[in-house]
C-alpha positions in Angstrom: 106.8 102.8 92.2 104.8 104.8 94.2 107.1 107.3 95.2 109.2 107.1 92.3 106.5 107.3 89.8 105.7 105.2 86.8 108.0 106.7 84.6 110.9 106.2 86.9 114.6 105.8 85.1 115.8 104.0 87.5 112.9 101.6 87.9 112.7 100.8 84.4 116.2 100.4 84.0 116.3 97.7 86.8 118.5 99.7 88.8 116.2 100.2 92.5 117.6 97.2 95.0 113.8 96.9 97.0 113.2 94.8 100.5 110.1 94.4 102.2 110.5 96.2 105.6 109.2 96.7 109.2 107.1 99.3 108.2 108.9 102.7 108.7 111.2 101.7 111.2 112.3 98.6 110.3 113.3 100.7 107.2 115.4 103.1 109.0 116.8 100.3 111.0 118.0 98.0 108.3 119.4 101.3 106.0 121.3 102.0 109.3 122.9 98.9 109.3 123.2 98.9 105.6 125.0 102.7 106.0 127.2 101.1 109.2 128.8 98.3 106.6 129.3 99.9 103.5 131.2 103.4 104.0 130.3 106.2 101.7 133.1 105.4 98.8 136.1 108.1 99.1 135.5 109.2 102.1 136.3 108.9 105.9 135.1 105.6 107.4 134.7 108.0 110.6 133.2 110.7 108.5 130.6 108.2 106.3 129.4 107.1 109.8 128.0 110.1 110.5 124.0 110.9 110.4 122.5 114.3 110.0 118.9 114.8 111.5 117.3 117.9 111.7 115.8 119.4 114.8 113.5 118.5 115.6 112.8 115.4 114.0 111.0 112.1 114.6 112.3 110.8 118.4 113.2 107.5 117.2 115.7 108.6 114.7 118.4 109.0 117.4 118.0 105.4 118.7 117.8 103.5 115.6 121.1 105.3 114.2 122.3 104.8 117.1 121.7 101.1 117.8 123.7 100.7 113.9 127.1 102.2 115.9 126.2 105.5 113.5 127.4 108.9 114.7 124.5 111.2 115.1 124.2 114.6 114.4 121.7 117.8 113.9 121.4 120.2 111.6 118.8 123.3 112.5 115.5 123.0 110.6 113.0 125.0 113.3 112.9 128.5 113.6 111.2 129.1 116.7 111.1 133.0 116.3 109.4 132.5 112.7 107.5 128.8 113.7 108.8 128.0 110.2 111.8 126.6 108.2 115.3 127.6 109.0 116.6 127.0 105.7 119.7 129.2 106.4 120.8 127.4 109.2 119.8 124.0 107.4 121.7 124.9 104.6 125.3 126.4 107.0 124.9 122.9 108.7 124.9 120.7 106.0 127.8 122.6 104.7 129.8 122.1 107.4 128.9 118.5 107.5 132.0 116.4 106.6 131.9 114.6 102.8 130.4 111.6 102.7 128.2 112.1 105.9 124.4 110.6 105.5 121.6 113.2 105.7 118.1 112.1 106.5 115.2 114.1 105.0 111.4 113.6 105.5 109.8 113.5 102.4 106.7 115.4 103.1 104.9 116.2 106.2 108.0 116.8 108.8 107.5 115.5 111.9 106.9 117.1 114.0 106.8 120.6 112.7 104.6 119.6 109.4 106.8 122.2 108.0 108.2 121.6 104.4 110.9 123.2 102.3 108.9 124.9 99.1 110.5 123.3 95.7 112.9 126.0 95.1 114.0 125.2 98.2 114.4 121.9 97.9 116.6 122.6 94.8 118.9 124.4 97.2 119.3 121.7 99.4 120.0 118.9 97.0 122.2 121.6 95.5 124.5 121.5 99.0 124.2 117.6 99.3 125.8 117.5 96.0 128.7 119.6 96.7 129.5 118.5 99.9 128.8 115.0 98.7 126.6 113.7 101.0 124.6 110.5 101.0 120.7 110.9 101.6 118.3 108.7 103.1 114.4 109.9 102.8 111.9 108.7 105.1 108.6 109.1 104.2 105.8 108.0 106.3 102.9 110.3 105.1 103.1 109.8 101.1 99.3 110.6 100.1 98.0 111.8 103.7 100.2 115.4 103.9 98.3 117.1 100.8 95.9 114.4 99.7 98.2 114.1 96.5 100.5 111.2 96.8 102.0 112.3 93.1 102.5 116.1 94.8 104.0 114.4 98.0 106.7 112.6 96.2 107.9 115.6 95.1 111.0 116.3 96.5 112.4 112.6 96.3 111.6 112.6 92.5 114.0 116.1 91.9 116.4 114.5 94.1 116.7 111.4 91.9 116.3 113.5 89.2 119.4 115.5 89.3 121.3 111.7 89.8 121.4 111.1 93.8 121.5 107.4 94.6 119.3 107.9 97.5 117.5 105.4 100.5 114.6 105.5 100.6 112.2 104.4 104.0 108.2 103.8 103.1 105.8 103.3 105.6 102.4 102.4 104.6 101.0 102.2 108.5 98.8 105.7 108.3 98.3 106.0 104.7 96.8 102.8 104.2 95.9 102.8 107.6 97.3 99.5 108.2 99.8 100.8 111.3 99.5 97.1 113.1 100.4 95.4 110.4 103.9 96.6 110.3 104.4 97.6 106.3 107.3 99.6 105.0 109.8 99.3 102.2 113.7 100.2 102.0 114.9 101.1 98.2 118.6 102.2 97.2 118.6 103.9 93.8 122.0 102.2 92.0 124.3 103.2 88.9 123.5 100.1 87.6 121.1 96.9 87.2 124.0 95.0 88.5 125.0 97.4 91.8 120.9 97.0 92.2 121.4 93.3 92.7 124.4 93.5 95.0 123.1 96.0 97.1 119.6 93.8 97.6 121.7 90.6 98.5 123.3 92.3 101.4 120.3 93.9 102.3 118.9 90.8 103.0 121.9 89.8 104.6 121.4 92.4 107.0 117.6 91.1 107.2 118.1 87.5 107.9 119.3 87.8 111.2 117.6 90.8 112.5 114.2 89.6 111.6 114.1 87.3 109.3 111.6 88.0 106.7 108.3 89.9 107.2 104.6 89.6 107.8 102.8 89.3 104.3 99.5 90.4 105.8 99.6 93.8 105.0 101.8 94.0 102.6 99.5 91.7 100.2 96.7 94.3 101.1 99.0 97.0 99.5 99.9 95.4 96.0 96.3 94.7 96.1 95.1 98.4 96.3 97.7 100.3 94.4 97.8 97.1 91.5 93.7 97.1 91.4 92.6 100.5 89.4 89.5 100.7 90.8 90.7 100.1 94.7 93.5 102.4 94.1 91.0 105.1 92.7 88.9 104.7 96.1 92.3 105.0 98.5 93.5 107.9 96.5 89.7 109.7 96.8 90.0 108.2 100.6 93.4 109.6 101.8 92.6 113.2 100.1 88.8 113.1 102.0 91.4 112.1 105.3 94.0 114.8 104.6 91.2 117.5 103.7 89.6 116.8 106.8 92.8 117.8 108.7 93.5 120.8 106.8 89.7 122.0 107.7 90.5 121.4 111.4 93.7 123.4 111.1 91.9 126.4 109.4 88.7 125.8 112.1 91.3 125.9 115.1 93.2 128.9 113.6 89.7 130.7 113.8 88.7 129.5 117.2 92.0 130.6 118.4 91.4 134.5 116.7 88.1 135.0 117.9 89.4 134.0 121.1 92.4 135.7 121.4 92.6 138.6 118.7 95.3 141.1 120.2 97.3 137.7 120.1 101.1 138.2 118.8 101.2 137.1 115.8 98.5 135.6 113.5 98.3 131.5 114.2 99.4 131.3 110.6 102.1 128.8 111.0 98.4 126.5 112.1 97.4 126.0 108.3 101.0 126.8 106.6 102.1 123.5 108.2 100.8 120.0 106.9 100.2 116.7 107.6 99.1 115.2 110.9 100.7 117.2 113.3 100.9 120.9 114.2 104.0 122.6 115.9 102.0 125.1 117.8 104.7 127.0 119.4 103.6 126.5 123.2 106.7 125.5 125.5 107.3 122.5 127.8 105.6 125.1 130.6 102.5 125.5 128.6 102.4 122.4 127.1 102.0 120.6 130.8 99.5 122.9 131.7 97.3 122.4 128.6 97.2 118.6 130.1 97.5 119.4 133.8 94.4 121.9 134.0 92.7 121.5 130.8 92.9 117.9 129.9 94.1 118.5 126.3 96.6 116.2 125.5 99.9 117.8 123.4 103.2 116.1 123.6 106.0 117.9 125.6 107.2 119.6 123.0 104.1 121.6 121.8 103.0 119.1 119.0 99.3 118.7 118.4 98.2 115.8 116.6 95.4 117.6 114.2 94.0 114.4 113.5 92.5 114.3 117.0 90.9 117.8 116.5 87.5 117.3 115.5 84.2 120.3 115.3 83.2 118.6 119.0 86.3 119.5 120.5 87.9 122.5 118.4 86.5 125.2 120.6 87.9 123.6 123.8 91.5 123.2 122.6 91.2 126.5 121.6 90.2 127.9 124.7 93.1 125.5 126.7 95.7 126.5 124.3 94.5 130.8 124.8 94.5 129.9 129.2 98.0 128.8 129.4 99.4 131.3 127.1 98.0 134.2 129.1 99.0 132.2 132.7 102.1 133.4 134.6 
């Protein structure tokens, strides 16, 4: 309900199969298996066992499609020479995809680029899904904690079901209700009917039973708790903007740190506060990025991702001055 919203067609017609997950992965895991059994009707078995992920995506994708006997494929979706959206090579990929392929899309805050289509282009990608009848499975892991507005951040899986895709759909509630050890998530399938919703949750638990049998209630009791409590879901919603605010100020304090220090700089450091969510595709290479840790002891994964929610006003001027040394090294 939370991503679907209150006034949800589908959830009010009975339609959404739901199971309790293993928080975001577990998700992704069981819809793999779930998208290994049942082929995409009228289509290729070989063809409906292929997944498209963008690159770059989430490392884990590849493994847990993968581990389901999936095929797995890319489509572009970073433009290194605009560190922003390749929406034209998105869209010539997914094109070229064969019917009845899956495509997985992150719902809001792309990791790790925290680069997001605009609306109007969203519309053009569920406009291509449609006609080359593709299947699509969301994942969404920072509902609430990308703009502060869980309602904004659902977005693009609302037009989606809108304009009548039966998607999956992955929840993880590990950062946005900061409860990542408790290991809460939630797989829905959108259905034609209230029926089809029942059938498709009985062999979702079937796929359930033996992989882990059922899961924790911990955390997942804390969640119905907050969102189905007014005033404790009026104090998480006022908490996870004051969280996501407090990133968007670091991005737009680093930006500045990085101007002062560098003005000639090419380019502006832009793409810093365009992006959102919890991680910032800075642009450095593999070279740079090893040298940021090596001689500076500022800690970036390989591929140039900064985690902005380790970027505080203590430490902002130092990262700045680590990331300026290594781009100016030869």
């Amino acid at each position: 309900r939370l991503m679907l919203g209150e006034d949800s067609i589908p959830l009010k017609e009975g339609r959404v199969a739901a199971v309790q997950a293993l928080s975001g992965t577990g998700a992704c895991r069981v819809a793999a298996e779930f998208l290994s059994r049942f082929p995409t009707p009228g289509a290729e078995e070989s063809d409906s066992r292929v997944v498209l992920v963008p690159d770059p995506t989430w490392a884990n994708h590849h493994s847990i499609f993968r581990e389901a006997g999936l095929t797995v494929a890319q489509y572009r979706y970073w433009k290194p020479q605009t560190l922003g959206l390749d929406l034209e090579g998105m869209l010539a990929d997914m094109r070229a995809a064969p019917r009845g392929a899956t495509v997985l899309l992150h719902a809001c805050a792309h990791n790790p680029t925290g680069v997001d289509p605009t609306m109007v282009q969203w519309e053009q990608i569920a406009q291509v899904v449609e006609e080359r009848g593709l299947r699509v499975l969301f994942d969404s892991a920072y509902q609430g904690f990308a703009s502060g507005d869980p309602e904004r951040d659902a977005a693009a899986v609302r037009l989606f079901v809108s304009r009548g895709h039966r998607i999956l759909l992955a929840q993880s509630f590990a950062k946005n209700m900061g409860l990542y050890g408790e290991r809460v998530g939630a797989l829905s399938v959108v259905c034609d009917h209230e029926a089809e919703a029942k059938a498709v949750e009985s062999q979702l638990k079937l796929v359930i039973r033996p992989m882990y049998s059922s899961p924790p209630l911990h955390g997942a009791r804390i969640v119905a708790k907050v969102l189905g409590t007014p005033t404790l879901r009026e104090l998480w919603l006022r908490e996870c903007k004051e969280m996501a605010d407090r990133i968007m100020d670091m991005r737009a304090l680093l930006r500045q740190e990085l101007v002062r220090l560098d003005p000639d700089a090419t380019g502006s450091w832009q793409h810093m506060t365009d992006q959102i969510g919890m991680f910032c595709f800075s642009g450095l290479t593999r070279e740079q990025s090893a040298a940021l840790r090596e001689k500076h002891h500022v800690y970036i994964t390989g591929d140039g991702r900064i985690s902005m929610a380790g970027v505080n006003p203590g430490n902002v001027k130092r990262v700045a001055e680590g990331i300026v040394a290594v781009m100016h090294s030869r």
